[in-house]
FIVODREN-860607 format. One record per residue: y negated, x, z of N, C-alpha, C in turn; residue number from 0. Coordinates in steps of 0.05 Angstrom, whole numbers, plus 5000, padded with zeros to 4 digits. Example, Ala and Ser with C-alpha at 12.3 -4.5 7.8 and 13.67 -1.06 7.14 Angstrom:
BEGIN
[minu [5114 5264 5156] [5090 5246 5156] [5066 5264 5156] 0]
[minu [5045 5257 5142] [5021 5273 5143] [4999 5258 5157] 1]
***
This chain:
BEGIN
[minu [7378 7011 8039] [7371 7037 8029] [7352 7036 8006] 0]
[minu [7337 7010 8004] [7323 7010 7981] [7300 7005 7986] 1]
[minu [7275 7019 7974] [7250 7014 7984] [7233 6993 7970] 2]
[minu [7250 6983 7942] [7233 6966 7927] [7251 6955 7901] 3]
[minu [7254 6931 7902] [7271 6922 7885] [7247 6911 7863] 4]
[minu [7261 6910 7840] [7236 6909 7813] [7257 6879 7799] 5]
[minu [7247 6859 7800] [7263 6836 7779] [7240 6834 7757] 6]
[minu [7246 6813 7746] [7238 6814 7709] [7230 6789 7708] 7]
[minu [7251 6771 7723] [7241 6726 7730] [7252 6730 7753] 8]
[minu [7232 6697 7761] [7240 6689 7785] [7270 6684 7787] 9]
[minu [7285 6676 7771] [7315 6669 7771] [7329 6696 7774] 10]
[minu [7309 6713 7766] [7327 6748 7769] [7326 6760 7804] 11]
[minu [7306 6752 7809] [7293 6751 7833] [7320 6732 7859] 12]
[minu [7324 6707 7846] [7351 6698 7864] [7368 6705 7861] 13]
[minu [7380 6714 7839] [7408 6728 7836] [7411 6759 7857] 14]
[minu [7384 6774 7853] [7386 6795 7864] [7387 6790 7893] 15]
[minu [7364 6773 7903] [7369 6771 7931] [7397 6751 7952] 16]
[minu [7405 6742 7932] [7439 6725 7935] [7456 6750 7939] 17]
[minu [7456 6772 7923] [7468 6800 7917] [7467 6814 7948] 18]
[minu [7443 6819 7936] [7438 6831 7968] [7445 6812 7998] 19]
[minu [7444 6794 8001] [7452 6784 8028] [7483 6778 8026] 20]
[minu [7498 6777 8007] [7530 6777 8009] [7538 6812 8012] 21]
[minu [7526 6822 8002] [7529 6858 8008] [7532 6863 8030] 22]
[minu [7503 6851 8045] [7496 6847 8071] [7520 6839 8096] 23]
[minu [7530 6819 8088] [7552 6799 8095] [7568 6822 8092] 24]
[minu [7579 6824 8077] [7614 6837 8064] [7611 6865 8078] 25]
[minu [7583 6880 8084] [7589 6901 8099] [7584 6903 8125] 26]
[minu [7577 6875 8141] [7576 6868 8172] [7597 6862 8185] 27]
[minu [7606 6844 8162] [7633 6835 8163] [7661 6854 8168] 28]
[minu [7662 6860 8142] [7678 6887 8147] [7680 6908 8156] 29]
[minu [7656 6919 8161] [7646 6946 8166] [7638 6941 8201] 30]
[minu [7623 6920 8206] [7606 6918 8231] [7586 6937 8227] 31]
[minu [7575 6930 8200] [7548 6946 8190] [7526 6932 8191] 32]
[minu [7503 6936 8206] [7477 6920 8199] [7464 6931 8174] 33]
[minu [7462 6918 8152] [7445 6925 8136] [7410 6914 8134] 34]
[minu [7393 6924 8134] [7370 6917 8132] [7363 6897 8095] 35]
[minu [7355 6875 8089] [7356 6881 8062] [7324 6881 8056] 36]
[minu [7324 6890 8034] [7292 6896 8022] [7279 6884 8030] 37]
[minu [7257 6898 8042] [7233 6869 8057] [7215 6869 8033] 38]
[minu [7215 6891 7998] [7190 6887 7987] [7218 6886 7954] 39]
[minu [7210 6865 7941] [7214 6863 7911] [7177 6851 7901] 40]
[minu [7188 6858 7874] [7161 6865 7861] [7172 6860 7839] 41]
[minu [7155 6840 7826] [7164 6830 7794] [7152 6843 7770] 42]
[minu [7160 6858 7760] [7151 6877 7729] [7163 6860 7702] 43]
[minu [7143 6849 7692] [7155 6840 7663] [7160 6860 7637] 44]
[minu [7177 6848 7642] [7200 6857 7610] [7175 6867 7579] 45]
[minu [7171 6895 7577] [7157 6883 7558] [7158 6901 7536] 46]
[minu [7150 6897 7507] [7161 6912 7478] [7137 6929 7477] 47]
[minu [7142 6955 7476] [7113 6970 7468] [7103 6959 7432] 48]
[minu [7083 6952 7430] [7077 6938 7406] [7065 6964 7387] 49]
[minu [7071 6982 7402] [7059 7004 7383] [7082 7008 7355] 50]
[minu [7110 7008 7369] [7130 7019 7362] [7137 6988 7346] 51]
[minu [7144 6968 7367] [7158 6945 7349] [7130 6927 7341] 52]
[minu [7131 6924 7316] [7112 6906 7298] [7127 6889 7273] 53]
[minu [7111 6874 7262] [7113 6870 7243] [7115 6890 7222] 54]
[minu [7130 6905 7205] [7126 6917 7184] [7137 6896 7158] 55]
[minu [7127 6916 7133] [7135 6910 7108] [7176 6917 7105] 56]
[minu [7178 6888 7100] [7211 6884 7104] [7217 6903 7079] 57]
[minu [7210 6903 7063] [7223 6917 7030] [7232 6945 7050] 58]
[minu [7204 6954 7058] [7208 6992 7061] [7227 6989 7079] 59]
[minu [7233 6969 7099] [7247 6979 7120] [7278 6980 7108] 60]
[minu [7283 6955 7087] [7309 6954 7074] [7311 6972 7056] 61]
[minu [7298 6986 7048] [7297 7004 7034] [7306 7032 7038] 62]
[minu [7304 7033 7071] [7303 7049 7093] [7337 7051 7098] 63]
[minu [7343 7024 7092] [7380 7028 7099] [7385 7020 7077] 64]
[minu [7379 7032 7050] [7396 7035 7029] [7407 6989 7029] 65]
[minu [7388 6975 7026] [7399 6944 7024] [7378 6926 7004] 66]
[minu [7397 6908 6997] [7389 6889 6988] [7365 6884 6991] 67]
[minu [7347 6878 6974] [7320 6865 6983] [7324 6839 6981] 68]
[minu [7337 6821 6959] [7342 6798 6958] [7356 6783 6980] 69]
[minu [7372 6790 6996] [7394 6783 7008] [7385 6770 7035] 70]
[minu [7388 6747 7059] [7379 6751 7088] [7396 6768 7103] 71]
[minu [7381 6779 7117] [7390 6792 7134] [7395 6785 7168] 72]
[minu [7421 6784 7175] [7417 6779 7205] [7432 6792 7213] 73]
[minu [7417 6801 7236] [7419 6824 7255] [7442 6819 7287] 74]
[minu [7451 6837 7294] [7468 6817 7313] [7470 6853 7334] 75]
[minu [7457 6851 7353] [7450 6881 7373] [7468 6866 7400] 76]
[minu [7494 6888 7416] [7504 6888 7437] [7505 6906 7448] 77]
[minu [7521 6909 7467] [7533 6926 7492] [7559 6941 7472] 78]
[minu [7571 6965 7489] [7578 6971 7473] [7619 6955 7466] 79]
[minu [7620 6937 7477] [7635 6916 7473] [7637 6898 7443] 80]
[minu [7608 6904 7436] [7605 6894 7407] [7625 6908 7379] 81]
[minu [7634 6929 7395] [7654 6947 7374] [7684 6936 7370] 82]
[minu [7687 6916 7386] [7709 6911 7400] [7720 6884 7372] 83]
[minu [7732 6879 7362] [7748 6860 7340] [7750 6834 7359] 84]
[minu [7768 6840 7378] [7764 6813 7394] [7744 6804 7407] 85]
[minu [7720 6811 7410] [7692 6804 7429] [7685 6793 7398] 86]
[minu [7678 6809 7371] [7665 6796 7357] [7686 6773 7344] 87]
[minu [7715 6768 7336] [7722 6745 7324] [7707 6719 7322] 88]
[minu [7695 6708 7337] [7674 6682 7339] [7653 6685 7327] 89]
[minu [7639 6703 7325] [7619 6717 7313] [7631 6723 7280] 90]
[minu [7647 6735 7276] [7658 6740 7247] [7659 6704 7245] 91]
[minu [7680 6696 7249] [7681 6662 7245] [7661 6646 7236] 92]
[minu [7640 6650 7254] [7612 6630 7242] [7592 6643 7229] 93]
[minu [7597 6677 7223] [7584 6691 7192] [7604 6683 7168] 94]
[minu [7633 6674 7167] [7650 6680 7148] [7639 6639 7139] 95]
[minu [7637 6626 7161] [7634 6594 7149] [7595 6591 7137] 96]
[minu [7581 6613 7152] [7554 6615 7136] [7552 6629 7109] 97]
[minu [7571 6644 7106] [7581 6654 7073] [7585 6636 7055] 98]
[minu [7599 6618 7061] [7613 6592 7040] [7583 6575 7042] 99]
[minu [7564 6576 7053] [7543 6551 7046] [7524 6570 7026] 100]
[minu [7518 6590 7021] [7510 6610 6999] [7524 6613 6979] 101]
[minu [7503 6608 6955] [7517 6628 6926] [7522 6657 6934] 102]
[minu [7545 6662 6918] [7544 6690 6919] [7528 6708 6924] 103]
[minu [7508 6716 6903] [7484 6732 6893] [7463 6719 6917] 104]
[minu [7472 6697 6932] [7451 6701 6956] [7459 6698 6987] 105]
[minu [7485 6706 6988] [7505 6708 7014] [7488 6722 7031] 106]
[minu [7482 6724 7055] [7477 6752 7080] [7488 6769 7089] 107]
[minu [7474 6790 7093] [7482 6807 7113] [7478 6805 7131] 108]
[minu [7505 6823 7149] [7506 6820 7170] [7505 6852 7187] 109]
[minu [7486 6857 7200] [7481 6882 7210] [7486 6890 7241] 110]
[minu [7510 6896 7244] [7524 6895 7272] [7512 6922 7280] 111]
[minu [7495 6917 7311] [7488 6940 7312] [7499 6947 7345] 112]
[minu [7506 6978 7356] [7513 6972 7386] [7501 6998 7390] 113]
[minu [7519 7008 7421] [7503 7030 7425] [7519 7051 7406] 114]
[minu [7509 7078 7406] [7511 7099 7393] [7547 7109 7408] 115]
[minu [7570 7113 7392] [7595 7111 7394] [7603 7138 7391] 116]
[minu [7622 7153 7400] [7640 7166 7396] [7653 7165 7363] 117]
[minu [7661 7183 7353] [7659 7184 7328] [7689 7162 7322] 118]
[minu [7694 7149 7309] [7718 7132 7303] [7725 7107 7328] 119]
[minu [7700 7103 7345] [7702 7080 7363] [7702 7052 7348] 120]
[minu [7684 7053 7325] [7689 7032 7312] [7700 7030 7293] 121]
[minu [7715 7054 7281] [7738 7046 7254] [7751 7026 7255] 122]
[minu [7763 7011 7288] [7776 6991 7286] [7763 6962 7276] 123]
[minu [7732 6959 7280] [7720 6937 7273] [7718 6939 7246] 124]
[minu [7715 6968 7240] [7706 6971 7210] [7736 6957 7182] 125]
[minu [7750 6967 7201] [7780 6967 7192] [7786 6944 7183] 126]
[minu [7782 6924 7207] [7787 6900 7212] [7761 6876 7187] 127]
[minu [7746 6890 7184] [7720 6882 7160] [7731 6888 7141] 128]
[minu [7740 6901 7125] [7756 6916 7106] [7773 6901 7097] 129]
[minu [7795 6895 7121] [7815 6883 7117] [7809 6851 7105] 130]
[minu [7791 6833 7115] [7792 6809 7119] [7765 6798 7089] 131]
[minu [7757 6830 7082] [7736 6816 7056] [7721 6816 7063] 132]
[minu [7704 6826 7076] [7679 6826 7091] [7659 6850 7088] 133]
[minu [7672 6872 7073] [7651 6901 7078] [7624 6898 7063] 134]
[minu [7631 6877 7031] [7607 6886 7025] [7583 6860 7032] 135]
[minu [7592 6850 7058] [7567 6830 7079] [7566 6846 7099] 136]
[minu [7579 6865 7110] [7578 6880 7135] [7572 6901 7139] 137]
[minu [7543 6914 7156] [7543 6940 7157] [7541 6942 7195] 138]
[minu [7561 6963 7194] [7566 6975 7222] [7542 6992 7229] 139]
[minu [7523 6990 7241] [7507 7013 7256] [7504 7022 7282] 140]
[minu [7507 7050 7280] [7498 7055 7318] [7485 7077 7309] 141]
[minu [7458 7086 7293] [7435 7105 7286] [7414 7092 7283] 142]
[minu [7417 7078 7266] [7382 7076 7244] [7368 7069 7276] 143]
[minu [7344 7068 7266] [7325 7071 7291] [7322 7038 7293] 144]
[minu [7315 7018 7315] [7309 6992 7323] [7297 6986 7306] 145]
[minu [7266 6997 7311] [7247 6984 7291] [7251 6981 7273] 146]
[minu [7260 7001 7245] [7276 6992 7223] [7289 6970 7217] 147]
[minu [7313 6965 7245] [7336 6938 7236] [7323 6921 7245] 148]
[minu [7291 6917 7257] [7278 6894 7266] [7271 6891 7232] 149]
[minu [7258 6902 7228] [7230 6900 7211] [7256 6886 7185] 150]
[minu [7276 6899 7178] [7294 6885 7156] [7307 6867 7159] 151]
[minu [7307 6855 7179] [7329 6826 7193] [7290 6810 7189] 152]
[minu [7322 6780 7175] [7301 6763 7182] [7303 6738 7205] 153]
[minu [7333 6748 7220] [7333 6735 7252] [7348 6748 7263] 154]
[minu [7345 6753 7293] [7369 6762 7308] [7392 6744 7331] 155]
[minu [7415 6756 7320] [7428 6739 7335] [7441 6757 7369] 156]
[minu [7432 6745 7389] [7427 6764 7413] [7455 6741 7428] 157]
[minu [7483 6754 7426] [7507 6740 7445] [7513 6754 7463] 158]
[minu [7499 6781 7474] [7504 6784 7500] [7483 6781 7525] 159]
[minu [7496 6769 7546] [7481 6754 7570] [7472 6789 7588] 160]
[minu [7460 6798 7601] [7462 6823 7616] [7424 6832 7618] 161]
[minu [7417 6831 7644] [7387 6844 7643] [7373 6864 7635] 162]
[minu [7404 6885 7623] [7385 6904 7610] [7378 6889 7580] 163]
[minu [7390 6869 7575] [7386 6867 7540] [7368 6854 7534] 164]
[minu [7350 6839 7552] [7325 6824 7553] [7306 6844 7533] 165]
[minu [7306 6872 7536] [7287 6888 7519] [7286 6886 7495] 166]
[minu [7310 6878 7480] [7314 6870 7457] [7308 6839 7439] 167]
[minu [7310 6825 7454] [7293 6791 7451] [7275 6812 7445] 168]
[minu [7247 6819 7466] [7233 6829 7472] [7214 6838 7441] 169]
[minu [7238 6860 7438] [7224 6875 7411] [7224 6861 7390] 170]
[minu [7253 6853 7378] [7250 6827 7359] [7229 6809 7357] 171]
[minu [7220 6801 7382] [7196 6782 7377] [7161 6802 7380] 172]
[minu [7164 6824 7378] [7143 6835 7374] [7145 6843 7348] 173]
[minu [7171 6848 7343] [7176 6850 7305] [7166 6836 7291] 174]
[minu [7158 6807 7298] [7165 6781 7285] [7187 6774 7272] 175]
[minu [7205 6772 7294] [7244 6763 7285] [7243 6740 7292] 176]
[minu [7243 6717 7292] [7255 6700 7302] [7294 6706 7313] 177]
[minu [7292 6695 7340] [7313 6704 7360] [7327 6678 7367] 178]
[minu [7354 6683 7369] [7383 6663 7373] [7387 6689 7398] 179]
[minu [7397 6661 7417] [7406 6684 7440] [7416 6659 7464] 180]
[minu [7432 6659 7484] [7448 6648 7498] [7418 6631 7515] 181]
[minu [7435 6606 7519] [7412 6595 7539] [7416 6601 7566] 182]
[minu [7410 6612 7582] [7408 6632 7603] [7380 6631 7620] 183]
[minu [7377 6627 7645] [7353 6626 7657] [7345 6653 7650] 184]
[minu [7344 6676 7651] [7326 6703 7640] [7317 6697 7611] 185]
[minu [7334 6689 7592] [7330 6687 7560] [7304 6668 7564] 186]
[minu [7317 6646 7573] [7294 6629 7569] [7268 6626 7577] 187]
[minu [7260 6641 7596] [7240 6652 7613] [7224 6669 7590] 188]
[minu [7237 6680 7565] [7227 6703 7553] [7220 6685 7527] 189]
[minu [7242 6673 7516] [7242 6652 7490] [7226 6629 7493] 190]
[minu [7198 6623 7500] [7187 6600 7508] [7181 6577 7482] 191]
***
């Protein structure tokens, strides 16, 4: 039923067409359906409009979210699973052991950003930051605009695997972020 499948890498390109011929399978099989599968995919790269994500001046952008100018900033953008206490614990873990290798007065932030939430979806993470000593290294966001939390991060940390999130490498490195992100045939295709 599809007239044109669009991948991003060649590795996206096998997963999809592996997809499609078990589909294929599972509904011949079961069904005694012939499925036709796509006779046309077409590869469109992933790409950051550079209008929007650039390099800017870090001060204005931290300035922009009320932060530290002195401080690093790292950025950490998910799904909206990122709200979740138990998805991030590993993540809190190896920000709470990168705290102890900083003086105080030059500890980081940590700028958890996901999608835009239901009002009190993340009180529990927030809660849970609160609780453990953490609020004033942690700011919860699902507003400020991308470019902003590009332009004030001075790396991003990218732990979810998924093809829509490739856009985000993407922008970061049109920001000039240097990017942490899973080794993954799509990532790495993008992270050269």
């Amino acid at each position: 039923p599809y007239d044109l499948i669009i991948y991003s890498s060649p590795d996206q390109r096998a997963n999809l067409e592996q997809s499609c011929k078990a589909t294929a399978d599972w509904l011949s099989h079961d069904y005694g359906t012939n499925v036709d599968l796509p006779v046309r995919f077409q590869q469109m790269g992933a790409g950051a409009d550079t209008d929007i994500f650039q390099p800017r001046d870090r001060r204005v952008a931290r300035e922009k979210l009320s932060m530290s100018h002195d401080r690093p900033v790292i950025l950490m953008i998910g799904p909206s699973r990122i709200w979740s206490t138990v998805f991030m614990m590993p993540y809190l873990r190896l920000f709470i052991a990168l705290l102890k290798k900083f003086q105080h007065d030059q500890q980081p932030c940590l700028i958890i950003r996901g999608p835009k939430t239901p009002a009190g979806e993340t009180r529990a993470l927030d809660t849970f930051v609160k609780t453990i000593g953490l609020h004033e290294h942690i700011m919860l966001n699902d507003s400020a605009p991308l470019p902003t939390l590009f332009n004030a991060s001075d790396i991003l940390i990218h732990g979810s695997i998924g093809a829509s999130e490739e856009a985000f490498l993407l922008q970061a490195m049109a920001s000039g972020v240097p990017v942490i992100a899973p080794d993954v045939p799509d990532y790495r295709q993008i992270i050269r």
